[in-house]
DRENDO-1510 file (C-alpha; in Angstrom, 1 decimal, always signed):
<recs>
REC; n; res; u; v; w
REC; 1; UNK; +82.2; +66.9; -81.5 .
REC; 2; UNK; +83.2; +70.1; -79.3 .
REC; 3; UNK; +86.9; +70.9; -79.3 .
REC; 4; UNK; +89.1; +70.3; -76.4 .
REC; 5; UNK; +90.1; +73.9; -74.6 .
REC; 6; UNK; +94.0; +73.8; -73.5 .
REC; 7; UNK; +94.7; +76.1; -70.3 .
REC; 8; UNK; +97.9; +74.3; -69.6 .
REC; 9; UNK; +96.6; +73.3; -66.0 .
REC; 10; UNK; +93.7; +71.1; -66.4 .
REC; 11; UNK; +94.2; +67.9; -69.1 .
REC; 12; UNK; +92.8; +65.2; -69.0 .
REC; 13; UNK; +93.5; +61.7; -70.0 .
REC; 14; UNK; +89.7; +61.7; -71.2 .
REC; 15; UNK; +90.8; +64.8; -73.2 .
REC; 16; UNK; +94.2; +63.1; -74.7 .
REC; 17; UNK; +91.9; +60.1; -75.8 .
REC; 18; UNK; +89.8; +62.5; -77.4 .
REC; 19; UNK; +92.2; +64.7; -78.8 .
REC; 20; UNK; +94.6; +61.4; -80.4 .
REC; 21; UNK; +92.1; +59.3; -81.3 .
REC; 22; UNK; +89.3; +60.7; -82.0 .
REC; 23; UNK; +90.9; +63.6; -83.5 .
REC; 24; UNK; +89.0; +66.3; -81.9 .
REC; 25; UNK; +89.8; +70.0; -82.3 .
REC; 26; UNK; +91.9; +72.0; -79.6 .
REC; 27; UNK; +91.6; +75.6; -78.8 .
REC; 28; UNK; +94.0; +77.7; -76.3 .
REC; 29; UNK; +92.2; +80.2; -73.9 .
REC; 30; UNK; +92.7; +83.6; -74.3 .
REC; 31; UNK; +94.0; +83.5; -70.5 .
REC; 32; UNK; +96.6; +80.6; -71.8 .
REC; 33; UNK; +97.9; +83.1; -74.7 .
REC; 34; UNK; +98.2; +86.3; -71.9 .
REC; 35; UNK; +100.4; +83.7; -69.8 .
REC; 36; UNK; +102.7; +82.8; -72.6 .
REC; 37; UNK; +103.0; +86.4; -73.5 .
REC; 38; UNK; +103.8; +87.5; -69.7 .
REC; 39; UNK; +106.6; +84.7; -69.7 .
REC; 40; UNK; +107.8; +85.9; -73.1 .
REC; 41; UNK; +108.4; +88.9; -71.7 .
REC; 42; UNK; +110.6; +88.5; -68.9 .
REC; 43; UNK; +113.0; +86.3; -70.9 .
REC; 44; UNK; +113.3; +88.8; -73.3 .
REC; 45; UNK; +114.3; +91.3; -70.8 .
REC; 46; UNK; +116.6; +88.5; -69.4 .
REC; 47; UNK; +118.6; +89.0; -72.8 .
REC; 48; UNK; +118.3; +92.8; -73.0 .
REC; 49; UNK; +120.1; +93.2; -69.4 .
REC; 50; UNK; +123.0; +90.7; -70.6 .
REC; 51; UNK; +121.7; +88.2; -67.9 .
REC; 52; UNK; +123.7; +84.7; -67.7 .
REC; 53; UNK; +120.7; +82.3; -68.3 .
REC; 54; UNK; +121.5; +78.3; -69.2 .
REC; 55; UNK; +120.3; +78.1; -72.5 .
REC; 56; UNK; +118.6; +81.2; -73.0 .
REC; 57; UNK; +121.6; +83.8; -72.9 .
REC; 58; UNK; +124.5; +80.4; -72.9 .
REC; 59; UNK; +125.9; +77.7; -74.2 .
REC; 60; UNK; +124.8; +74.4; -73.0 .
REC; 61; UNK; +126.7; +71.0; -72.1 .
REC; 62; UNK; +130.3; +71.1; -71.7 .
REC; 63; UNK; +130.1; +75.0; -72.9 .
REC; 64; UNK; +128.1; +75.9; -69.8 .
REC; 65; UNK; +128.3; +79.2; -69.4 .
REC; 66; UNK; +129.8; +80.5; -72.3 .
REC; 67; UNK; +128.0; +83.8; -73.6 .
REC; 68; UNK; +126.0; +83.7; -76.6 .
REC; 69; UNK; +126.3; +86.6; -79.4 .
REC; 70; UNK; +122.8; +88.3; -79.5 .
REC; 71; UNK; +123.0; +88.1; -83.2 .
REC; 72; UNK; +123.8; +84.3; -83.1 .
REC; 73; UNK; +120.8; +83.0; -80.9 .
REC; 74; UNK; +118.6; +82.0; -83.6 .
REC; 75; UNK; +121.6; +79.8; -85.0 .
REC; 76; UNK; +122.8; +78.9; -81.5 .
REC; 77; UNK; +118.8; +77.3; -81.3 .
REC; 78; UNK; +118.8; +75.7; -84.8 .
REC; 79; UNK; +122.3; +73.4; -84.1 .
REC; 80; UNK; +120.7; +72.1; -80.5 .
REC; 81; UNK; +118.3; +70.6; -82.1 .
REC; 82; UNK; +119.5; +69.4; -85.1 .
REC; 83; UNK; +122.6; +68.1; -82.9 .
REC; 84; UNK; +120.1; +66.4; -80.6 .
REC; 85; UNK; +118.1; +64.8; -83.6 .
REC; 86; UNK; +119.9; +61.2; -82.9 .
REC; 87; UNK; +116.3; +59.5; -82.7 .
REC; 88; UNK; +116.1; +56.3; -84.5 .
REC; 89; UNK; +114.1; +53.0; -84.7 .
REC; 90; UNK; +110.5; +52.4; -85.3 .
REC; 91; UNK; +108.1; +55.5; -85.8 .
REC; 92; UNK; +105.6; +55.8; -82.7 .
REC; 93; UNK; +102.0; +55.7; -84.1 .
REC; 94; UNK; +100.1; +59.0; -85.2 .
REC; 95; UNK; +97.8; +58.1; -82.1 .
REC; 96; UNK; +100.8; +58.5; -79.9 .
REC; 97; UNK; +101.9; +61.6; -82.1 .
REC; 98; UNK; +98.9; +63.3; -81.6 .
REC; 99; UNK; +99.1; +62.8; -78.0 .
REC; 100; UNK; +102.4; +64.1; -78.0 .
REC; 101; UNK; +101.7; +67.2; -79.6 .
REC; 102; UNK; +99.1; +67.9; -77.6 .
REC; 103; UNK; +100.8; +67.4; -73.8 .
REC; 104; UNK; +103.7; +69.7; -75.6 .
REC; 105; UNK; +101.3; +72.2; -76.2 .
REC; 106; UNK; +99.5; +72.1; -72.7 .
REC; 107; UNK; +103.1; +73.0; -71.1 .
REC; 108; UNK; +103.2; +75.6; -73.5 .
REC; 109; UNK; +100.1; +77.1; -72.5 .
REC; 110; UNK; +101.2; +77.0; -68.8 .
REC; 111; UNK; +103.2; +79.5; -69.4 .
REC; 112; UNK; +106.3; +77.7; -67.8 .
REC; 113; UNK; +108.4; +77.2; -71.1 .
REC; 114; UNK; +109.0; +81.0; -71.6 .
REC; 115; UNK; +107.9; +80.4; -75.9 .
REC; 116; UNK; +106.0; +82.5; -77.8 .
REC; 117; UNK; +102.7; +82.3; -78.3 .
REC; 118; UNK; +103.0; +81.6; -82.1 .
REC; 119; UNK; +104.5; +78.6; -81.3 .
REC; 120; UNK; +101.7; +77.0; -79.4 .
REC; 121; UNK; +99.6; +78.3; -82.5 .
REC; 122; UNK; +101.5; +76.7; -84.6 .
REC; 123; UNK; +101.2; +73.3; -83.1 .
REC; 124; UNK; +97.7; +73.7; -82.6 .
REC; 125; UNK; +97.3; +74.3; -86.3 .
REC; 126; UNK; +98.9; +71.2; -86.8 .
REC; 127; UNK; +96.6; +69.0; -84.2 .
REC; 128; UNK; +93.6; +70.4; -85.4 .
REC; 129; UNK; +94.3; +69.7; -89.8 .
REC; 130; UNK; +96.0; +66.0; -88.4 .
REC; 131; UNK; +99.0; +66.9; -89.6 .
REC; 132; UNK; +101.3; +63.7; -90.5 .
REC; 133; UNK; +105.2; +64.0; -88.7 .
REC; 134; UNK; +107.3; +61.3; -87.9 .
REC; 135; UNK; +108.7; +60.8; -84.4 .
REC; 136; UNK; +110.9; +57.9; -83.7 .
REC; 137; UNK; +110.6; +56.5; -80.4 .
REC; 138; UNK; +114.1; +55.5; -79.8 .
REC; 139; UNK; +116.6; +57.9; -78.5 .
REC; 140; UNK; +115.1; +59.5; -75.0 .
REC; 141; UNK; +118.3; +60.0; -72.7 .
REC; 142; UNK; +115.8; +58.9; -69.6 .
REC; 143; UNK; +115.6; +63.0; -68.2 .
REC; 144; UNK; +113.9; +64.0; -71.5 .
REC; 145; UNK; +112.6; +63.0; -74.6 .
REC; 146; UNK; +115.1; +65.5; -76.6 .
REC; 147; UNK; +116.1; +62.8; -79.0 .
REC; 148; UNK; +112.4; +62.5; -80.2 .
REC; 149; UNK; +111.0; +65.9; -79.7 .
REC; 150; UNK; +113.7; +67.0; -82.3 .
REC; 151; UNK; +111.6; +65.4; -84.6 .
REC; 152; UNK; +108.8; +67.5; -83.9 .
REC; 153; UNK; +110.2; +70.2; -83.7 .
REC; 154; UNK; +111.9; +70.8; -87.1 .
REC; 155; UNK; +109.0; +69.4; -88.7 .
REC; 156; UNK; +106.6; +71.9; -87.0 .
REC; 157; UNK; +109.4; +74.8; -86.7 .
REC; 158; UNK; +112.4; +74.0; -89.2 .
REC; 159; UNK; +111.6; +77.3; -90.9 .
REC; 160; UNK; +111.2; +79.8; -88.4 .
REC; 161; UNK; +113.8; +81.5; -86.4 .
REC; 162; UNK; +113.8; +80.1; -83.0 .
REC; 163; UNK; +114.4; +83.2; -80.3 .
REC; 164; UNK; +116.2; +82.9; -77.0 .
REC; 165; UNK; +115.6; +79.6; -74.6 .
REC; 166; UNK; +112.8; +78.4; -77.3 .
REC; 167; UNK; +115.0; +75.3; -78.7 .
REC; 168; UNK; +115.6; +74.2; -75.1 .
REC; 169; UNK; +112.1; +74.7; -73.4 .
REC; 170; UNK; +111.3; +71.8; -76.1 .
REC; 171; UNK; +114.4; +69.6; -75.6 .
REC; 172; UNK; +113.2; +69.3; -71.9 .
REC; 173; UNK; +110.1; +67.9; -72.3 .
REC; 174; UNK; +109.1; +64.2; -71.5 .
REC; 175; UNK; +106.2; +64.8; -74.4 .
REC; 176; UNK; +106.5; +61.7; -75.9 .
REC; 177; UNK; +106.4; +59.5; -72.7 .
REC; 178; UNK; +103.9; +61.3; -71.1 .
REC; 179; UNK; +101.3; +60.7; -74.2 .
REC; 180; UNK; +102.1; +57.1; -74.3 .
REC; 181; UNK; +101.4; +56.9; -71.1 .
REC; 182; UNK; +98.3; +58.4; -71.1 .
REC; 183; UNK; +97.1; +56.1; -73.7 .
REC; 184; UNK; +98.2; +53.5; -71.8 .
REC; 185; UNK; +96.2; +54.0; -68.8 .
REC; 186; UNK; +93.2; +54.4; -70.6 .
REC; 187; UNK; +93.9; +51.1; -72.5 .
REC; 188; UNK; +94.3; +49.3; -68.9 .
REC; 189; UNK; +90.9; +51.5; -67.7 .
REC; 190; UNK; +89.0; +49.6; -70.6 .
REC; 191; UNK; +90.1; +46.7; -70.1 .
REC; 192; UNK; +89.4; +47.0; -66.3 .
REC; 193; UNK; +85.9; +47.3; -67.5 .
REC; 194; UNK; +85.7; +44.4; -69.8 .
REC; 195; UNK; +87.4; +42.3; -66.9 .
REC; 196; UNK; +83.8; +42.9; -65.3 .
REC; 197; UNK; +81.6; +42.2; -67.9 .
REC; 198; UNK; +83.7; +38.7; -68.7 .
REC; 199; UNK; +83.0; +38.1; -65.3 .
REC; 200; UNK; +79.6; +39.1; -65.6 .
REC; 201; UNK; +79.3; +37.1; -68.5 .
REC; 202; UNK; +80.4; +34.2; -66.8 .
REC; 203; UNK; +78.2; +34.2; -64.1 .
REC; 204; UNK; +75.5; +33.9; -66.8 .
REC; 205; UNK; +77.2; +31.1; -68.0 .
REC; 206; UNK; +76.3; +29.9; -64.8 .
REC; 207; UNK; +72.3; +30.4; -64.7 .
REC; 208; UNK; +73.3; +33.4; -62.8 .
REC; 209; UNK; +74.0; +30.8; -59.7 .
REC; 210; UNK; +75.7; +32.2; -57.0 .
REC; 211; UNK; +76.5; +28.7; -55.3 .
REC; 212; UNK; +79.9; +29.1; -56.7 .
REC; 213; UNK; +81.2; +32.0; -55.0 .
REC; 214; UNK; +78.9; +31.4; -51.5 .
REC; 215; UNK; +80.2; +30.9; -48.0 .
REC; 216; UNK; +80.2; +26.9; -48.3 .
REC; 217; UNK; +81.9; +26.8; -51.1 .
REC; 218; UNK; +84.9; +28.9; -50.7 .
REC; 219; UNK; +85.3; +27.3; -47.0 .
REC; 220; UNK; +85.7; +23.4; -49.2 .
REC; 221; UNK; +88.6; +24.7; -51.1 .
REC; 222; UNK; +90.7; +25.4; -47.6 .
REC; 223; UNK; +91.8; +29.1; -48.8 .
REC; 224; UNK; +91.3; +30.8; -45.3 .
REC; 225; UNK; +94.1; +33.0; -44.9 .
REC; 226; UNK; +96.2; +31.3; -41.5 .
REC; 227; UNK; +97.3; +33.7; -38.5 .
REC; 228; UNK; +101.1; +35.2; -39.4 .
REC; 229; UNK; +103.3; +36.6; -37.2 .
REC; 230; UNK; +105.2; +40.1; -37.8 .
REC; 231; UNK; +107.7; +38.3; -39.5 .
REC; 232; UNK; +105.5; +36.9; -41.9 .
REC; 233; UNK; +106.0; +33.2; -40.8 .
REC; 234; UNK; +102.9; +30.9; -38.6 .
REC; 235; UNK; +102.8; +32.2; -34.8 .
REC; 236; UNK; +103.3; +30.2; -32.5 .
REC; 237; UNK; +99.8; +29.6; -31.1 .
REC; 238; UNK; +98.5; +28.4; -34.5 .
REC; 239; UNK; +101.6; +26.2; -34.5 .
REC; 240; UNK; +101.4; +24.7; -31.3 .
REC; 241; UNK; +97.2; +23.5; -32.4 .
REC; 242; UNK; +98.7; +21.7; -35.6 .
REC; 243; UNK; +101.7; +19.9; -34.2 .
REC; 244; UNK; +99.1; +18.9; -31.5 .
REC; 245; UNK; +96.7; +17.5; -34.4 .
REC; 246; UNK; +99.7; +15.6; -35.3 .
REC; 247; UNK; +100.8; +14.0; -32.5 .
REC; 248; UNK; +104.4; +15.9; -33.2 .
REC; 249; UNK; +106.3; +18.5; -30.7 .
REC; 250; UNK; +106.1; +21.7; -31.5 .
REC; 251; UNK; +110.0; +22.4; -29.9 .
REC; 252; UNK; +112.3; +23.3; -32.6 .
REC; 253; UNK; +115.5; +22.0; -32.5 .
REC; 254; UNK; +118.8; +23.6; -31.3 .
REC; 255; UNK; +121.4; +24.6; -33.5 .
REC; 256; UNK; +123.6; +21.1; -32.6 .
REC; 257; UNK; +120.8; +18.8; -33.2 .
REC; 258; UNK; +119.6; +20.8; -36.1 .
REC; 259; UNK; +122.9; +19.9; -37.9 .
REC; 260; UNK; +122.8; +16.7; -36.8 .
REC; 261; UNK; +119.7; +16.0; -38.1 .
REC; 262; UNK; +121.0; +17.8; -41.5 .
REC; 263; UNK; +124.2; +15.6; -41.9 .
REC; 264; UNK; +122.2; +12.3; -40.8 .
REC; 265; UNK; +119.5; +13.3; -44.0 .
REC; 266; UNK; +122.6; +13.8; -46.2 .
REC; 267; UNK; +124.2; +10.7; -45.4 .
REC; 268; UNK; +124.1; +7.6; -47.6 .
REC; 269; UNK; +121.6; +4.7; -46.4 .
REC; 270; UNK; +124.5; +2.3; -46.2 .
REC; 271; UNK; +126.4; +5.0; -44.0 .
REC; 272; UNK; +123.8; +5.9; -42.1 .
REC; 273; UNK; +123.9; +5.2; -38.5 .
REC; 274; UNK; +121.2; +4.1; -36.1 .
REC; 275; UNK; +120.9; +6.6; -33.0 .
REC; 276; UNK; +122.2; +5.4; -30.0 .
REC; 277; UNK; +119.7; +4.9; -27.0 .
REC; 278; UNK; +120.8; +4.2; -24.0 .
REC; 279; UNK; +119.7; +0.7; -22.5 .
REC; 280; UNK; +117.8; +0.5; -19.4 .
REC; 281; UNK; +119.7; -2.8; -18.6 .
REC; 282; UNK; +123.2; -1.7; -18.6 .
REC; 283; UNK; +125.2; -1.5; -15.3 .
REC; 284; UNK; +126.0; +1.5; -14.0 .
REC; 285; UNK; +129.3; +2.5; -14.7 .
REC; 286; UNK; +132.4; +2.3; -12.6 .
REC; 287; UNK; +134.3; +5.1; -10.6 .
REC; 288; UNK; +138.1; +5.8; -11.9 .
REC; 289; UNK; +140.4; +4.0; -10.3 .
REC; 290; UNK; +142.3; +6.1; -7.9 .
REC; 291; UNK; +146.2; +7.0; -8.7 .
REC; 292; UNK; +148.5; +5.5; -6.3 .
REC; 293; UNK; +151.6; +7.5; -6.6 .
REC; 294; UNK; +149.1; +11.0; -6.4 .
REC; 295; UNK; +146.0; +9.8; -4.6 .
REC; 296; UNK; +144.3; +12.0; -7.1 .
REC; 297; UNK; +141.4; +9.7; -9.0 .
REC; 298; UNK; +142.6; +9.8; -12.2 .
REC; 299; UNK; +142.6; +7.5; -15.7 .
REC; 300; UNK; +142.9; +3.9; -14.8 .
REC; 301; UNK; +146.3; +2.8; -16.2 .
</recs>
Protein backbone atom coordinates (compact mmCIF):
# COMPACT_ATOMS: atom_id res chain seq x y z
CA UNK A 1 0.00 0.00 0.00
CA UNK A 2 1.88 3.42 -0.79
CA UNK A 3 2.05 5.84 2.03
CA UNK A 4 0.05 8.94 2.09
CA UNK A 5 2.55 12.23 1.55
CA UNK A 6 1.35 15.26 3.95
CA UNK A 7 2.18 18.81 2.45
CA UNK A 8 -0.28 20.51 4.70
CA UNK A 9 -2.24 21.94 1.62
CA UNK A 10 -3.61 19.08 -0.36
CA UNK A 11 -5.68 16.22 2.00
CA UNK A 12 -8.01 14.43 0.97
CA UNK A 13 -10.96 12.69 2.39
CA UNK A 14 -9.86 9.64 0.19
CA UNK A 15 -6.45 10.10 2.02
CA UNK A 16 -8.07 10.34 5.74
CA UNK A 17 -10.06 7.04 4.76
CA UNK A 18 -6.90 5.63 3.89
CA UNK A 19 -4.82 6.85 6.50
CA UNK A 20 -7.71 5.86 9.61
CA UNK A 21 -8.84 2.97 8.31
CA UNK A 22 -6.84 1.27 6.40
CA UNK A 23 -3.87 2.30 8.36
CA UNK A 24 -1.66 3.43 5.63
CA UNK A 25 1.74 5.07 6.22
CA UNK A 26 2.25 8.96 6.14
CA UNK A 27 5.25 10.74 5.15
CA UNK A 28 5.86 14.76 5.36
CA UNK A 29 7.60 16.41 2.22
CA UNK A 30 10.79 17.77 2.63
CA UNK A 31 9.15 21.18 1.37
CA UNK A 32 6.49 20.64 4.49
CA UNK A 33 9.52 20.27 7.03
CA UNK A 34 11.44 23.76 5.40
CA UNK A 35 7.95 25.50 6.01
CA UNK A 36 7.66 24.44 9.61
CA UNK A 37 11.25 25.35 10.17
CA UNK A 38 10.79 28.95 8.40
CA UNK A 39 7.72 29.59 10.82
CA UNK A 40 9.74 28.28 13.73
CA UNK A 41 11.90 30.81 13.13
CA UNK A 42 10.17 33.92 13.25
CA UNK A 43 8.46 32.99 16.56
CA UNK A 44 11.57 32.45 18.02
CA UNK A 45 12.73 35.80 17.05
CA UNK A 46 9.28 37.03 18.31
CA UNK A 47 10.60 35.94 21.95
CA UNK A 48 14.17 37.10 21.45
CA UNK A 49 13.00 40.88 20.75
CA UNK A 50 10.56 40.69 23.93
CA UNK A 51 7.59 40.99 21.45
CA UNK A 52 3.92 40.88 23.28
CA UNK A 53 2.45 37.74 21.43
CA UNK A 54 -1.03 36.04 22.86
CA UNK A 55 0.21 32.96 23.93
CA UNK A 56 3.49 32.73 22.62
CA UNK A 57 5.30 35.51 24.76
CA UNK A 58 1.71 36.01 27.34
CA UNK A 59 -0.57 34.79 29.47
CA UNK A 60 -3.86 33.68 28.11
CA UNK A 61 -7.62 34.13 29.37
CA UNK A 62 -8.29 36.54 32.00
CA UNK A 63 -4.23 37.07 32.20
CA UNK A 64 -4.18 38.55 28.69
CA UNK A 65 -1.34 40.23 28.35
CA UNK A 66 0.59 39.50 31.13
CA UNK A 67 4.40 38.79 30.27
CA UNK A 68 5.78 35.43 30.48
CA UNK A 69 9.35 34.76 32.24
CA UNK A 70 11.59 33.31 29.34
CA UNK A 71 12.68 30.76 31.71
CA UNK A 72 9.01 29.79 32.59
CA UNK A 73 7.57 29.14 29.03
CA UNK A 74 7.98 25.50 28.98
CA UNK A 75 5.92 25.37 32.37
CA UNK A 76 3.66 28.18 31.28
CA UNK A 77 2.84 25.34 28.10
CA UNK A 78 2.60 22.29 30.38
CA UNK A 79 -0.39 23.90 32.84
CA UNK A 80 -2.50 25.07 29.61
CA UNK A 81 -2.94 21.96 28.73
CA UNK A 82 -3.11 20.04 31.62
CA UNK A 83 -5.75 22.90 32.80
CA UNK A 84 -7.59 22.39 29.57
CA UNK A 85 -7.68 18.48 29.97
CA UNK A 86 -11.55 18.62 31.22
CA UNK A 87 -12.54 15.95 28.35
CA UNK A 88 -14.74 13.38 29.50
CA UNK A 89 -17.35 10.79 28.35
CA UNK A 90 -17.07 7.94 25.87
CA UNK A 91 -13.62 7.51 24.01
CA UNK A 92 -13.96 8.40 20.18
CA UNK A 93 -12.91 5.25 18.10
CA UNK A 94 -9.22 4.67 17.04
CA UNK A 95 -10.71 5.16 13.42
CA UNK A 96 -11.69 8.60 14.50
CA UNK A 97 -8.20 8.89 16.42
CA UNK A 98 -6.32 8.21 13.53
CA UNK A 99 -8.08 10.70 11.54
CA UNK A 100 -7.54 13.12 14.13
CA UNK A 101 -3.92 12.82 14.27
CA UNK A 102 -3.56 13.00 10.95
CA UNK A 103 -5.70 16.42 10.10
CA UNK A 104 -3.49 17.78 13.26
CA UNK A 105 -0.53 16.94 11.52
CA UNK A 106 -1.48 18.37 7.97
CA UNK A 107 -1.90 21.97 9.83
CA UNK A 108 1.33 21.27 11.18
CA UNK A 109 2.91 20.84 7.96
CA UNK A 110 1.30 24.02 6.65
CA UNK A 111 3.43 25.72 8.41
CA UNK A 112 0.65 27.98 9.96
CA UNK A 113 0.97 26.64 13.74
CA UNK A 114 4.57 28.14 14.15
CA UNK A 115 5.68 24.17 15.96
CA UNK A 116 8.69 22.56 15.47
CA UNK A 117 9.22 20.16 13.10
CA UNK A 118 9.90 17.32 15.71
CA UNK A 119 6.62 17.65 16.64
CA UNK A 120 4.91 16.76 13.38
CA UNK A 121 7.63 13.77 13.48
CA UNK A 122 6.58 12.72 16.39
CA UNK A 123 2.97 12.37 15.55
CA UNK A 124 3.74 10.87 12.41
CA UNK A 125 5.78 8.23 14.31
CA UNK A 126 2.78 7.54 16.13
CA UNK A 127 0.20 7.26 12.88
CA UNK A 128 2.48 5.15 11.15
CA UNK A 129 3.26 2.17 14.39
CA UNK A 130 -0.89 2.75 15.14
CA UNK A 131 -0.14 3.92 18.22
CA UNK A 132 -3.18 3.41 20.85
CA UNK A 133 -4.27 7.02 22.79
CA UNK A 134 -7.43 7.73 24.19
CA UNK A 135 -9.31 10.90 23.30
CA UNK A 136 -12.65 11.55 24.81
CA UNK A 137 -15.08 13.19 22.63
CA UNK A 138 -16.85 15.23 25.21
CA UNK A 139 -15.57 18.56 26.18
CA UNK A 140 -15.08 20.82 22.79
CA UNK A 141 -15.95 24.54 23.91
CA UNK A 142 -17.65 24.85 20.18
CA UNK A 143 -14.40 27.34 18.79
CA UNK A 144 -11.90 24.37 19.37
CA UNK A 145 -11.54 21.02 20.30
CA UNK A 146 -9.01 22.00 23.34
CA UNK A 147 -10.78 19.80 25.73
CA UNK A 148 -9.97 16.69 23.56
CA UNK A 149 -6.77 17.59 21.87
CA UNK A 150 -5.36 17.73 25.42
CA UNK A 151 -5.60 14.22 25.35
CA UNK A 152 -3.47 13.96 22.52
CA UNK A 153 -1.21 15.94 23.28
CA UNK A 154 0.19 14.73 26.68
CA UNK A 155 -0.03 11.39 25.40
CA UNK A 156 2.11 12.12 22.27
CA UNK A 157 4.16 15.12 24.10
CA UNK A 158 3.75 14.76 28.04
CA UNK A 159 7.60 14.41 28.17
CA UNK A 160 9.03 16.90 26.10
CA UNK A 161 9.44 20.52 26.90
CA UNK A 162 6.86 22.44 24.95
CA UNK A 163 8.67 25.84 23.56
CA UNK A 164 6.92 29.16 22.98
CA UNK A 165 3.17 29.28 21.37
CA UNK A 166 3.48 25.25 20.87
CA UNK A 167 0.74 24.30 23.72
CA UNK A 168 -1.61 26.79 22.09
CA UNK A 169 -1.16 26.19 18.24
CA UNK A 170 -2.71 22.63 19.44
CA UNK A 171 -5.47 23.95 21.76
CA UNK A 172 -6.79 25.73 18.64
CA UNK A 173 -7.42 23.15 16.49
CA UNK A 174 -10.89 21.67 15.58
CA UNK A 175 -8.78 18.20 14.91
CA UNK A 176 -11.20 16.07 16.28
CA UNK A 177 -14.35 17.44 14.50
CA UNK A 178 -12.74 17.83 11.37
CA UNK A 179 -11.77 13.90 11.21
CA UNK A 180 -15.14 12.86 12.25
CA UNK A 181 -16.39 14.65 9.72
CA UNK A 182 -14.47 13.40 7.13
CA UNK A 183 -15.43 9.96 7.95
CA UNK A 184 -18.62 10.97 7.84
CA UNK A 185 -18.86 12.13 4.44
CA UNK A 186 -17.35 9.33 3.15
CA UNK A 187 -19.85 7.03 5.03
CA UNK A 188 -22.82 9.15 3.36
CA UNK A 189 -20.68 8.88 -0.28
CA UNK A 190 -21.00 4.99 0.16
CA UNK A 191 -24.09 4.78 0.96
CA UNK A 192 -25.00 7.26 -1.96
CA UNK A 193 -23.65 4.52 -4.01
CA UNK A 194 -25.49 1.56 -2.58
CA UNK A 195 -28.71 3.83 -2.77
CA UNK A 196 -28.10 3.08 -6.62
CA UNK A 197 -27.46 -0.23 -6.76
CA UNK A 198 -30.72 -1.02 -4.37
CA UNK A 199 -32.37 0.75 -6.84
CA UNK A 200 -30.72 -0.99 -9.54
CA UNK A 201 -31.45 -4.05 -7.87
CA UNK A 202 -34.92 -3.36 -7.74
CA UNK A 203 -35.54 -2.66 -11.13
CA UNK A 204 -34.37 -6.28 -11.59
CA UNK A 205 -36.77 -7.27 -9.29
CA UNK A 206 -38.87 -5.99 -11.84
CA UNK A 207 -37.70 -8.01 -15.19
CA UNK A 208 -35.86 -4.92 -15.78
CA UNK A 209 -39.42 -3.32 -16.88
CA UNK A 210 -39.46 0.15 -17.17
CA UNK A 211 -43.35 0.47 -17.33
CA UNK A 212 -43.14 1.59 -13.88
CA UNK A 213 -41.33 4.69 -14.05
CA UNK A 214 -42.72 5.60 -17.96
CA UNK A 215 -44.62 8.69 -18.91
CA UNK A 216 -48.21 6.93 -18.43
CA UNK A 217 -47.62 5.87 -15.48
CA UNK A 218 -46.39 8.68 -13.49
CA UNK A 219 -49.18 11.02 -15.22
CA UNK A 220 -52.09 8.12 -13.30
CA UNK A 221 -50.70 8.97 -9.92
CA UNK A 222 -51.76 12.94 -10.40
CA UNK A 223 -48.10 14.17 -9.08
CA UNK A 224 -47.67 16.97 -11.76
CA UNK A 225 -46.34 19.81 -9.91
CA UNK A 226 -49.46 22.82 -10.19
CA UNK A 227 -48.53 26.47 -11.31
CA UNK A 228 -47.53 28.58 -7.88
CA UNK A 229 -47.42 32.04 -7.59
CA UNK A 230 -44.33 34.04 -5.99
CA UNK A 231 -45.82 33.59 -2.84
CA UNK A 232 -45.89 30.09 -3.00
CA UNK A 233 -49.71 29.67 -3.02
CA UNK A 234 -52.01 28.57 -6.58
CA UNK A 235 -52.23 31.77 -9.02
CA UNK A 236 -54.90 32.87 -9.85
CA UNK A 237 -55.37 31.63 -13.47
CA UNK A 238 -55.05 27.96 -12.37
CA UNK A 239 -57.62 28.89 -9.66
CA UNK A 240 -60.11 30.48 -11.70
CA UNK A 241 -60.05 26.80 -14.22
CA UNK A 242 -60.84 24.64 -10.98
CA UNK A 243 -63.45 26.71 -9.30
CA UNK A 244 -64.90 26.75 -12.95
CA UNK A 245 -64.72 22.76 -13.04
CA UNK A 246 -66.67 23.05 -9.90
CA UNK A 247 -69.36 25.13 -10.64
CA UNK A 248 -68.02 27.45 -7.46
CA UNK A 249 -66.88 31.36 -7.67
CA UNK A 250 -63.61 31.86 -7.62
CA UNK A 251 -64.25 35.53 -5.52
CA UNK A 252 -62.83 35.35 -2.16
CA UNK A 253 -64.64 36.75 0.51
CA UNK A 254 -64.22 40.16 2.28
CA UNK A 255 -62.96 40.47 5.50
CA UNK A 256 -66.93 41.01 7.04
CA UNK A 257 -68.29 38.10 5.35
CA UNK A 258 -65.18 36.07 5.95
CA UNK A 259 -65.98 36.43 9.75
CA UNK A 260 -69.24 35.81 9.26
CA UNK A 261 -68.95 32.88 7.62
CA UNK A 262 -66.30 31.80 10.56
CA UNK A 263 -68.74 32.59 13.51
CA UNK A 264 -71.85 30.94 11.55
CA UNK A 265 -69.27 27.46 11.28
CA UNK A 266 -68.55 27.91 15.01
CA UNK A 267 -71.94 28.19 16.00
CA UNK A 268 -74.01 25.28 17.53
CA UNK A 269 -76.62 23.64 15.05
CA UNK A 270 -79.49 24.47 17.45
CA UNK A 271 -78.14 28.19 17.36
CA UNK A 272 -77.47 28.41 14.10
CA UNK A 273 -79.39 30.81 12.08
CA UNK A 274 -80.76 30.45 8.54
CA UNK A 275 -79.59 33.54 6.23
CA UNK A 276 -81.97 35.94 5.54
CA UNK A 277 -83.03 36.40 1.84
CA UNK A 278 -84.99 38.91 0.98
CA UNK A 279 -88.52 38.04 -0.52
CA UNK A 280 -89.46 39.11 -3.90
CA UNK A 281 -93.12 39.36 -2.61
CA UNK A 282 -92.67 41.88 0.07
CA UNK A 283 -94.01 45.48 -0.30
CA UNK A 284 -91.92 48.01 -0.73
CA UNK A 285 -91.36 49.83 2.30
CA UNK A 286 -92.84 53.12 3.48
CA UNK A 287 -91.35 56.69 3.54
CA UNK A 288 -90.92 58.22 7.33
CA UNK A 289 -93.52 59.99 8.30
CA UNK A 290 -92.81 63.69 8.19
CA UNK A 291 -92.40 65.77 11.72
CA UNK A 292 -95.06 68.14 12.24
CA UNK A 293 -93.70 70.56 14.72
CA UNK A 294 -90.03 70.59 12.36
CA UNK A 295 -91.22 69.65 8.91
CA UNK A 296 -88.07 67.68 8.81
CA UNK A 297 -88.90 63.77 7.88
CA UNK A 298 -87.92 62.24 10.78
CA UNK A 299 -88.77 58.78 13.03
CA UNK A 300 -92.51 58.21 13.04
CA UNK A 301 -93.58 58.74 16.65
Amino acid sequence: MSHVDITGFDLTIDEIVRVAKEKARVALTPEAVERMKAARAIIDEAVARGEKVYGVTTSVGAKTGVPLAPERIGEFNRRLLLTHNVANGPLASPEAVRAMMLVLLNSMASGRLGVRPLLAEQLTEALNTDRQIDVHVWGSMGQSDMAPITDLALALYGDLDLQAGEALAMLNSSALALGISALAMAELRYSLDLWSLIAALSMEGFAANPSIVSEAALRSRHHAARPRSRHGRAGRSDRHRRCRRSGRSDRRPTGSSRNAEQARSRASPGQRRPRRRASRSAPPSQPPAPDARSGHVGQAR
